[in-house]
C-alpha positions as a LaTeX table, in Angstrom:
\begin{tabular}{lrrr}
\hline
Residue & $x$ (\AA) & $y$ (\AA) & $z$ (\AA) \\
\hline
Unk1 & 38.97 & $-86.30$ & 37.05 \\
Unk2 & 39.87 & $-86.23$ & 33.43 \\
Unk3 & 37.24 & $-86.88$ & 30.78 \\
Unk4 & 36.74 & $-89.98$ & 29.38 \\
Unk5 & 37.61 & $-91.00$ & 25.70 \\
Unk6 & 35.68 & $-92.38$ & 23.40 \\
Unk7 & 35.01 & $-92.56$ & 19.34 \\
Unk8 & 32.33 & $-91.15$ & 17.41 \\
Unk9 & 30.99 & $-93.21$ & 13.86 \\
Unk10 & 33.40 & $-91.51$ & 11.62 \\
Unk11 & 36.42 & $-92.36$ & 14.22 \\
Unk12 & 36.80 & $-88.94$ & 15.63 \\
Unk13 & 38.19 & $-89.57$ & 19.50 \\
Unk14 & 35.94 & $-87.77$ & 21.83 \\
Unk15 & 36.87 & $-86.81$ & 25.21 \\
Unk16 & 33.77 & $-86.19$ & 27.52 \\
Unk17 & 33.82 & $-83.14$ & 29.27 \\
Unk18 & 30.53 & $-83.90$ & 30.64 \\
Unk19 & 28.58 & $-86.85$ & 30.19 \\
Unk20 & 25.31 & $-85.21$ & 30.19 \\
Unk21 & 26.94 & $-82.64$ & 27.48 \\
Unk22 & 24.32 & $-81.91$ & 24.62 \\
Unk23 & 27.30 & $-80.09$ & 22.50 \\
Unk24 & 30.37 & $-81.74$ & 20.65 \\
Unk25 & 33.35 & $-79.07$ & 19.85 \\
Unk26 & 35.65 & $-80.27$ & 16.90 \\
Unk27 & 39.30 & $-78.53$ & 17.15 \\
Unk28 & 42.19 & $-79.99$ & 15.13 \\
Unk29 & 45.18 & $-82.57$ & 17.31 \\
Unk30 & 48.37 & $-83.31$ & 15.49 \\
Unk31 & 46.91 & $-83.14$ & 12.12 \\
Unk32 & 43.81 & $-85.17$ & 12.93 \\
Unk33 & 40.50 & $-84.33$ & 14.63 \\
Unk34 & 39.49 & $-84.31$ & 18.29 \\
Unk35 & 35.54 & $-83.87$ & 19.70 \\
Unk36 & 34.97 & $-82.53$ & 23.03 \\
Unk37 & 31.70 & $-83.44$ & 24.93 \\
Unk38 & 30.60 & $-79.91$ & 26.83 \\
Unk39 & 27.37 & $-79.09$ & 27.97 \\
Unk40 & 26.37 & $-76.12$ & 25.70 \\
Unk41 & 24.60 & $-73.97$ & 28.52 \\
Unk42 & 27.80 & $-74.09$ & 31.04 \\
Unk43 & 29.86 & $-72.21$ & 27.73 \\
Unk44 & 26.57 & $-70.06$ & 27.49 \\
Unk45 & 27.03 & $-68.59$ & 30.58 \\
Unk46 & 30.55 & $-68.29$ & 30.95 \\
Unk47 & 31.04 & $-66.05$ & 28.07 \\
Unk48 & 28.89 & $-63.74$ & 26.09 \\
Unk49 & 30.77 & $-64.92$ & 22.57 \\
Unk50 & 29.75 & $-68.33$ & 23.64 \\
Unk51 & 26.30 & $-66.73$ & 24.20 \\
Unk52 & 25.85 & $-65.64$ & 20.92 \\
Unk53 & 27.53 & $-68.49$ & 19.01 \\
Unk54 & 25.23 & $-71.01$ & 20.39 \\
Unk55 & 21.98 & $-69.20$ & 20.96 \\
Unk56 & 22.38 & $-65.36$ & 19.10 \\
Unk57 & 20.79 & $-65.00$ & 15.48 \\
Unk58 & 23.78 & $-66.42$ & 13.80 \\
Unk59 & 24.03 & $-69.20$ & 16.12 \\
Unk60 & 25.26 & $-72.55$ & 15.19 \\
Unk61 & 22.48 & $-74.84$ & 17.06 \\
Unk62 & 20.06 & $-75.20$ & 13.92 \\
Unk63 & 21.78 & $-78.81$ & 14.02 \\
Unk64 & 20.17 & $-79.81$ & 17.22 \\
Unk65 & 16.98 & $-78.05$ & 16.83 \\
Unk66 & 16.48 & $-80.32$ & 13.66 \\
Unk67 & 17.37 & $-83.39$ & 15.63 \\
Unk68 & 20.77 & $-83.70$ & 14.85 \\
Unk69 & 23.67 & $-84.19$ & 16.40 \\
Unk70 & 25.17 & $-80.74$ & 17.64 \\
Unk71 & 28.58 & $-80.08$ & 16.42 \\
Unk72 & 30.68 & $-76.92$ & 16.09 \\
Unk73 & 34.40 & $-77.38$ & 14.20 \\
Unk74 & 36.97 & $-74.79$ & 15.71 \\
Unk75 & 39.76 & $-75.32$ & 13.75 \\
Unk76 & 41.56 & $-71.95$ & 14.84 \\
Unk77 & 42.33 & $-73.54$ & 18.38 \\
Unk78 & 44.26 & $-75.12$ & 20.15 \\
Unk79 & 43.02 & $-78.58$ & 21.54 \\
Unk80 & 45.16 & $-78.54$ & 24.86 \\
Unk81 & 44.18 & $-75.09$ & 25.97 \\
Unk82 & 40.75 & $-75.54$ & 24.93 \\
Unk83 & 40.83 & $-78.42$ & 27.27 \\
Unk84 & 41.81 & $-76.54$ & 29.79 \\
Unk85 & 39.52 & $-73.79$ & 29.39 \\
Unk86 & 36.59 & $-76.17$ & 29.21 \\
Unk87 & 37.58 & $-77.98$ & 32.56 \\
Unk88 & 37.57 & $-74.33$ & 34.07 \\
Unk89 & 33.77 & $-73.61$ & 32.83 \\
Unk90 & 32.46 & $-76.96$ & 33.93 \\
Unk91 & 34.44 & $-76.76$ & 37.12 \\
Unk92 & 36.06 & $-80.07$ & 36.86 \\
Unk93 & 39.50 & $-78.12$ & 38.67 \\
Unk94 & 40.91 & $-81.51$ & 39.49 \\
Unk95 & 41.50 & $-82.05$ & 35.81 \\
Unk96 & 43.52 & $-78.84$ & 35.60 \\
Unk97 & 47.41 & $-79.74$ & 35.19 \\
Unk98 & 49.36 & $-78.15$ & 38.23 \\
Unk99 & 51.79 & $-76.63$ & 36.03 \\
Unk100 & 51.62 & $-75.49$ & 32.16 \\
Unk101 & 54.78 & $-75.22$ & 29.53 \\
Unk102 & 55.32 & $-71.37$ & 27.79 \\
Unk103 & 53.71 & $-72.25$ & 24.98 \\
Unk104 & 50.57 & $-73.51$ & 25.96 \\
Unk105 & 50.77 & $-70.45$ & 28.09 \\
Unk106 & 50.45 & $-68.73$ & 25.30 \\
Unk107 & 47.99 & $-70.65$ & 23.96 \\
Unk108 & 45.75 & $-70.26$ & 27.14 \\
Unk109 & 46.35 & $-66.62$ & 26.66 \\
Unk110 & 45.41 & $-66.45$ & 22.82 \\
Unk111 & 42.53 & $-68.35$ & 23.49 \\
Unk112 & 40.79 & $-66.28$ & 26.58 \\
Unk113 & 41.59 & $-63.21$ & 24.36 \\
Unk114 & 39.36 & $-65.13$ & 21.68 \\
Unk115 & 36.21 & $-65.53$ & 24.50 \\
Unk116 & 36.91 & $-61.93$ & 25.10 \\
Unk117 & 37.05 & $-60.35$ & 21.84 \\
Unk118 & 38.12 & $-56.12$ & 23.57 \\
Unk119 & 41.44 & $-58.19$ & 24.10 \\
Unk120 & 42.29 & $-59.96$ & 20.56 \\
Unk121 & 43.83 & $-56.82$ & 19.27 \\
Unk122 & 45.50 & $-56.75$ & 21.98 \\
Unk123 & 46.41 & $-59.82$ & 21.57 \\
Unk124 & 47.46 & $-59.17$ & 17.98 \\
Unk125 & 49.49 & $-56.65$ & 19.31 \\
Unk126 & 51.42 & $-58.06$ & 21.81 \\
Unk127 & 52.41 & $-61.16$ & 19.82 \\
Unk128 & 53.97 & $-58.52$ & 17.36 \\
Unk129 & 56.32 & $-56.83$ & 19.85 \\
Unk130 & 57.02 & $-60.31$ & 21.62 \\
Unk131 & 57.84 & $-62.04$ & 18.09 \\
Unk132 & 55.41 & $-64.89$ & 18.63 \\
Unk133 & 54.45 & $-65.71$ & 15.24 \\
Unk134 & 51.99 & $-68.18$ & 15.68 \\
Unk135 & 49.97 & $-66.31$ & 17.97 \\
Unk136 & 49.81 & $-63.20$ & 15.76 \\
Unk137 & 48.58 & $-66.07$ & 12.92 \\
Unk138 & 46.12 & $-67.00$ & 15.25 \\
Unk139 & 45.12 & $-63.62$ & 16.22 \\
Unk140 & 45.00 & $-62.27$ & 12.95 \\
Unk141 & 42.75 & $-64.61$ & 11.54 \\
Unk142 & 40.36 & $-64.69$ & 14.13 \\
Unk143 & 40.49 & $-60.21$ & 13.79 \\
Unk144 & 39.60 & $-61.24$ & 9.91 \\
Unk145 & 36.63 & $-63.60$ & 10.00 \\
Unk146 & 34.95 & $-61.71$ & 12.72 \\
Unk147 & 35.42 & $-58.11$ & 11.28 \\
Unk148 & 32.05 & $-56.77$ & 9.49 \\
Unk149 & 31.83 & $-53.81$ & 7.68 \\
Unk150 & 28.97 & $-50.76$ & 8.00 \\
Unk151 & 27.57 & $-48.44$ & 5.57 \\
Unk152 & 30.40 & $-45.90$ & 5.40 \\
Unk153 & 33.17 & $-49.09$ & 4.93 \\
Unk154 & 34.33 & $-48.95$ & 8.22 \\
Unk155 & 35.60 & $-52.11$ & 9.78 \\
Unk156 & 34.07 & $-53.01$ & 13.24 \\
Unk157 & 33.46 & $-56.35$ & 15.36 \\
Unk158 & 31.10 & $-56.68$ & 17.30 \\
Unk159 & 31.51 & $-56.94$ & 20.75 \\
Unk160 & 28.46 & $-57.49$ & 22.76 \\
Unk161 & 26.15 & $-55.43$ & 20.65 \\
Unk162 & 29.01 & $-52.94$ & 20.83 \\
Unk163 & 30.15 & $-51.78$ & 17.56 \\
Unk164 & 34.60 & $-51.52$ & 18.35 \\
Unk165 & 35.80 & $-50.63$ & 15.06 \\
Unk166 & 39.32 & $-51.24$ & 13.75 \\
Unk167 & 40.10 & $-47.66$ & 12.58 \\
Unk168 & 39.49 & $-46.18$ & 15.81 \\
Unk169 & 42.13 & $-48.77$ & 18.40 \\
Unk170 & 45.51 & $-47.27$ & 19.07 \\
Unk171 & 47.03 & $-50.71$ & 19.43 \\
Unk172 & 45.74 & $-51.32$ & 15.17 \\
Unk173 & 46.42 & $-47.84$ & 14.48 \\
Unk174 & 50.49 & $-48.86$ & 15.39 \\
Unk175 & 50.16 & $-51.65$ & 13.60 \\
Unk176 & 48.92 & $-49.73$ & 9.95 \\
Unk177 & 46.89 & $-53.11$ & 9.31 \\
Unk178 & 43.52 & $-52.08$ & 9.30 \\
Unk179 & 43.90 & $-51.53$ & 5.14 \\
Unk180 & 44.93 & $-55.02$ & 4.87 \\
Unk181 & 42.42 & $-56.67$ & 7.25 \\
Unk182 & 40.04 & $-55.15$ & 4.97 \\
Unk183 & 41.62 & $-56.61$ & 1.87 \\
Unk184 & 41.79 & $-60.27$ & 3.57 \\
Unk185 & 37.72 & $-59.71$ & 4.55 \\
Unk186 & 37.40 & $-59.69$ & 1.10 \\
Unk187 & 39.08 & $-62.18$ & $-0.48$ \\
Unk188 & 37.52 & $-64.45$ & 2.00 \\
Unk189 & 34.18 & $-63.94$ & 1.03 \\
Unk190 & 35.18 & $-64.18$ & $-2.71$ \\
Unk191 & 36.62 & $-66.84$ & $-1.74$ \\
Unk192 & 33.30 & $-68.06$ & $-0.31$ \\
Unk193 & 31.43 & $-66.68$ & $-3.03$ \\
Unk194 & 32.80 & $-68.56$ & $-5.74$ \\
Unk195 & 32.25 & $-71.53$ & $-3.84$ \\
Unk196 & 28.59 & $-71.68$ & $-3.62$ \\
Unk197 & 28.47 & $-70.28$ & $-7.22$ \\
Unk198 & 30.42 & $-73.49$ & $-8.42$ \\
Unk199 & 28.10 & $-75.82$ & $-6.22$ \\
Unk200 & 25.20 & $-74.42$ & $-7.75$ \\
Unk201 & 26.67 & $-74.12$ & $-11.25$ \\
Unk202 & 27.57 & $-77.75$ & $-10.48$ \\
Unk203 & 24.07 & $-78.75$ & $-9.75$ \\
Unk204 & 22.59 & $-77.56$ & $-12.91$ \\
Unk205 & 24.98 & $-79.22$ & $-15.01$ \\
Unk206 & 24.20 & $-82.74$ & $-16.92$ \\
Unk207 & 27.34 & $-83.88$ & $-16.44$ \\
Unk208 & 28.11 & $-86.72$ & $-14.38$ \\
Unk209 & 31.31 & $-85.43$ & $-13.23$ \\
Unk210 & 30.42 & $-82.33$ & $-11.98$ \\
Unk211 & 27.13 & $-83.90$ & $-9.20$ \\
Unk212 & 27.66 & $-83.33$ & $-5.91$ \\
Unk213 & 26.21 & $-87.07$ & $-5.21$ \\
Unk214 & 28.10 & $-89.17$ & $-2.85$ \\
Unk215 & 25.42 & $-92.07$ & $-2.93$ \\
Unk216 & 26.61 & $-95.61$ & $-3.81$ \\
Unk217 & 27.44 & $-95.74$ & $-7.22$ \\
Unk218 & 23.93 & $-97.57$ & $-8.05$ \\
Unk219 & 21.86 & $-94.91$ & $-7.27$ \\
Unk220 & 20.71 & $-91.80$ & $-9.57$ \\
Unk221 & 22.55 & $-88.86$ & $-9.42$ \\
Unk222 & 20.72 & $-86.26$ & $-11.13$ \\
Unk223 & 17.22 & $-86.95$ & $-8.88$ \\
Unk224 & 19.89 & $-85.72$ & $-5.72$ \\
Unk225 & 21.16 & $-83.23$ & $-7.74$ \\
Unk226 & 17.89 & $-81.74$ & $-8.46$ \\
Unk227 & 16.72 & $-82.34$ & $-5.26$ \\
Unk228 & 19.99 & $-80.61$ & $-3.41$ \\
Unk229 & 19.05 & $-77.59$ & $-5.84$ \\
Unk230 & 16.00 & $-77.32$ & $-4.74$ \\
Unk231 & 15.92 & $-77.19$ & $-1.15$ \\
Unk232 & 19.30 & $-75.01$ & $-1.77$ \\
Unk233 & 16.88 & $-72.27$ & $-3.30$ \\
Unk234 & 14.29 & $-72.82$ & $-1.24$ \\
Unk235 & 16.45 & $-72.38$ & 1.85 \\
Unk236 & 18.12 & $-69.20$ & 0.71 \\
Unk237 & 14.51 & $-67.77$ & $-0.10$ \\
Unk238 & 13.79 & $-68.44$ & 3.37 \\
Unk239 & 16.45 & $-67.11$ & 5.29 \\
Unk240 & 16.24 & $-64.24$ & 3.22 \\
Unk241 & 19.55 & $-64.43$ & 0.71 \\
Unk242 & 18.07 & $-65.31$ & $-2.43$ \\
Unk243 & 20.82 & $-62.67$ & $-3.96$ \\
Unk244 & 23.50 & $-65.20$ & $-3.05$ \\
Unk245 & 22.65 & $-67.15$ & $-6.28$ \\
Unk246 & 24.64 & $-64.72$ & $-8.04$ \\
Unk247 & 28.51 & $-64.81$ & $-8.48$ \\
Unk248 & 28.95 & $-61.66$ & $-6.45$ \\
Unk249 & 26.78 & $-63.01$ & $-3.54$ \\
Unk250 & 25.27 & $-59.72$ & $-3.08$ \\
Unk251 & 24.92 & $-57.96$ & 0.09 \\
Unk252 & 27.62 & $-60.45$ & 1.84 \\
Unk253 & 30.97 & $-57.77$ & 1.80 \\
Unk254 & 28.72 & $-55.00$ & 2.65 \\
Unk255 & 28.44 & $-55.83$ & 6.15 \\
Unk256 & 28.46 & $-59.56$ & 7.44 \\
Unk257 & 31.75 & $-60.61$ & 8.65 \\
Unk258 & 33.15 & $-63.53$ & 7.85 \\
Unk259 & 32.19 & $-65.91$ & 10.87 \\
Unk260 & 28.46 & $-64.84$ & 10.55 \\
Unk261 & 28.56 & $-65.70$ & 6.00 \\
Unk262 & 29.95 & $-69.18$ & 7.33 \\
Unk263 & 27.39 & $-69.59$ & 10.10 \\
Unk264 & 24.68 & $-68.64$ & 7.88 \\
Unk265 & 25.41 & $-71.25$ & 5.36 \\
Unk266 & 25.86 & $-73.74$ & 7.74 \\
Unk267 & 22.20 & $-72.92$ & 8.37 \\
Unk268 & 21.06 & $-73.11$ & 4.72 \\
Unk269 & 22.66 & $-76.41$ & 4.31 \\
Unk270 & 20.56 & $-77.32$ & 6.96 \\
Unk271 & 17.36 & $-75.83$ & 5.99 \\
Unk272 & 17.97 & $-77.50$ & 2.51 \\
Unk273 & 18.87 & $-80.84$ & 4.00 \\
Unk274 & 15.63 & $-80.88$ & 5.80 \\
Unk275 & 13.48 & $-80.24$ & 2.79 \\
Unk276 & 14.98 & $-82.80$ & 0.61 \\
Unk277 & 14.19 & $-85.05$ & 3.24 \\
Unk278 & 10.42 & $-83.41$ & 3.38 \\
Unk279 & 10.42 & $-83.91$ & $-0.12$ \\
Unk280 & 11.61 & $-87.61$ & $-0.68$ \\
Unk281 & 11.70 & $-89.26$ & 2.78 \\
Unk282 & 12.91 & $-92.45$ & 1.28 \\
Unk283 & 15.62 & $-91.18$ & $-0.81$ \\
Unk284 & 16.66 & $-89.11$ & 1.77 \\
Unk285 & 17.85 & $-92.00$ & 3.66 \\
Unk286 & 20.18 & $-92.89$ & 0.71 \\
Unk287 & 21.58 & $-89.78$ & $-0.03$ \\
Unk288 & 21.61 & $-88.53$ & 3.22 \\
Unk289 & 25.39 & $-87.21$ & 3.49 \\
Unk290 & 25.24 & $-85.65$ & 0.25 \\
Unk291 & 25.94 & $-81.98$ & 0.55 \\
Unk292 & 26.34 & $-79.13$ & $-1.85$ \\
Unk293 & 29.61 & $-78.28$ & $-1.14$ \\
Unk294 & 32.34 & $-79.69$ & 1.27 \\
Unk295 & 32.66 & $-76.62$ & 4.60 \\
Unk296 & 36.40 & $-77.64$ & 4.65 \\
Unk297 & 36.97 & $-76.39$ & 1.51 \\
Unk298 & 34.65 & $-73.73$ & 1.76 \\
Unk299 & 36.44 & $-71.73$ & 4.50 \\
Unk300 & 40.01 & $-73.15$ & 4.17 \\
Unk301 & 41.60 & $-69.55$ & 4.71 \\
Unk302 & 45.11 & $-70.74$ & 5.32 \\
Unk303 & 46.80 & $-69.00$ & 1.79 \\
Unk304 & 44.97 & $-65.94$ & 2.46 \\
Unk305 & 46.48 & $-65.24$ & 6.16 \\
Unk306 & 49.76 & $-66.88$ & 5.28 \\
Unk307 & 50.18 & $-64.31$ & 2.50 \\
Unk308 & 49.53 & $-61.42$ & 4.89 \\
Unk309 & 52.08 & $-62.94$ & 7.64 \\
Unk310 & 54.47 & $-63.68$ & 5.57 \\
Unk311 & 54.83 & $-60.10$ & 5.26 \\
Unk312 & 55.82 & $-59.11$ & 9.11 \\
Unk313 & 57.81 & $-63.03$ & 9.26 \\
Unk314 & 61.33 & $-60.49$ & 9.24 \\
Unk315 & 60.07 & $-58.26$ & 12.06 \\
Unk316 & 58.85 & $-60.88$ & 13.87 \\
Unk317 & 61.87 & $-62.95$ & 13.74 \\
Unk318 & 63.78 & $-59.98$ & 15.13 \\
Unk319 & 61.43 & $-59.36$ & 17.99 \\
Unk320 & 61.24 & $-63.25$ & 18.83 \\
Unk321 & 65.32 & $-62.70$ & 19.16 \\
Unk322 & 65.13 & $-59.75$ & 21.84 \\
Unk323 & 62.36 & $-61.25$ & 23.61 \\
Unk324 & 63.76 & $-64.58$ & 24.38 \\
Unk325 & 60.70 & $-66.11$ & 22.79 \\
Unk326 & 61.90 & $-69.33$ & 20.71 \\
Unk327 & 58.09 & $-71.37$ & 19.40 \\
Unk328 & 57.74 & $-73.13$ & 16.63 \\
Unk329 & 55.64 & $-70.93$ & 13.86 \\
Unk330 & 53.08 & $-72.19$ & 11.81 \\
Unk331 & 54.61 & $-70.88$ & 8.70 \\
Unk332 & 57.60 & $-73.06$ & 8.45 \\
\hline
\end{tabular}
């Protein structure tokens, strides 16, 4: 049985995966968004990733435990494997189409190798020698925004409290990428960085260009402004990254990895959210979609892989050729 569709508030289809489903997943179709309905405990227990997204320390639930809805954007994947991966975890097999085309093959296959993050470089590497550029997009931004650094600068990711670092896999070592991994990492968080050093900067200025309120236009600004401040700097006290006020957000490059920096402002937003609302109930009501900064802005990363796979587009042309493999890249 497929799942129903329906429409969320803001217009966003959602197809229900299960009805009873206390988790919406956001993924990008045809330029616009699609929400899937899943039941956040089935994904628990069918991967460890899934585990640790959704109930680990850096986990992305602190929406529902405040009595939120519970959303989680992927943009990275792809809506109609993710579909079908989702009908395999809440056994809905009936759903599953009796055949599949080669490129959502492919999809299917970068998208198990993100659950099961031993394979991605793998992953990585085989869409190099097969040519598939948009896989080895895929694939290398996922190897970006999950790789975390130690003390001695070594790349790693985390797999399962495992520490698998870069330097150390054959298939990487091949590759001679593991320098500029490192030098995408970064300019992420920079990226990231500057970001939340504007938002604040823009909340301590008296100019009425620069608030972050997106009230009606009869309402005070600065009262928001002061207010999103405030629970800002109260929530990064709390989680324990007051440092992040400065421009270098310090601490962040030294050993969080991308995903986890995003995940744990998603959580401060939160935090802040909730004591603006402690603090002015009323107003709170008003301004209640007002945020410091906008996520999609945030941790747009597009121009920072692009750059790095525009450098192995040649080779990859050239291996698409001997291979057979003709799909359309995301570079074009």
């Amino acid at each position: 049985m497929s799942p129903a569709a329906t429409t969320t508030p803001d217009s966003c289809p959602v197809e229900v995966v299960d009805r009873h489903g206390d988790l919406k997943l956001i993924v990008r179709k045809d330029n616009s968004k699609l929400a899937f309905q899943v039941c956040s405990r089935a994904l628990a227990r069918s991967s460890p990733v899934w585990d640790t997204m959704l109930y680990g320390p850096f986990s992305e639930g602190k929406d529902q435990q405040n009595g939120n809805d519970w959303e989680i954007a992927l943009p990275e994947d792809d809506a109609d494997a993710l579909r079908i991966v989702l009908f395999i975890v809440h056994y809905n097999f009936k759903a599953l189409p009796k055949t599949v085309s080669f490129d959502l093959f492919f999809q299917l296959t970068a998208l198990s190798d993100n659950i099961l993050p031993q394979r991605l470089v793998q992953r990585l590497w085989i869409s190099h020698k097969l040519g598939d550029e948009r896989g080895f997009y895929q694939a290398m931004t996922l190897l970006i925004t999950r790789a975390a650094m130690d003390v001695d600068g070594r790349l790693f990711i985390n797999d399962s409290g495992n520490k698998c670092y870069l330097d150390s896999d054959k298939y990487l070592r091949s590759l001679d990428i593991v320098g500029q991994v490192k030098q995408a990492r970064l300019a992420m968080l920079r990226k990231i960085c500057s970001g939340v050093k504007d938002a604040i900067d823009s909340l301590t200025s008296s100019s009425a260009s620069s608030s972050k309120c997106i009230a009606p236009t009869n309402t005070k600004t600065t009262p928001c402004d002061c207010a999103m401040l405030g629970g800002l700097h109260r929530a990064m006290v709390s989680n324990g990254v007051e440092a992040w006020y400065s421009s270098k957000l310090d601490g962040v490059e030294d050993h969080l990895s991308v995903s986890e920096v995003r995940a744990k402002l998603g959580q401060i937003v939160q935090d802040a959210i909730v004591e603006m609302a402690m603090g002015n109930r009323r107003a709170h009501s008003t301004h209640a979609n007002c945020r410091p900064w906008v996520e999609d802005n945030l941790f747009s990363f597009d121009a920072i892989v692009r750059s790095l796979v525009l450098g192995y587009v040649e080779h990859l042309k050239k291996q698409a050729e001997k291979s057979g493999l003709n799909l359309e890249p995301p570079l074009a």
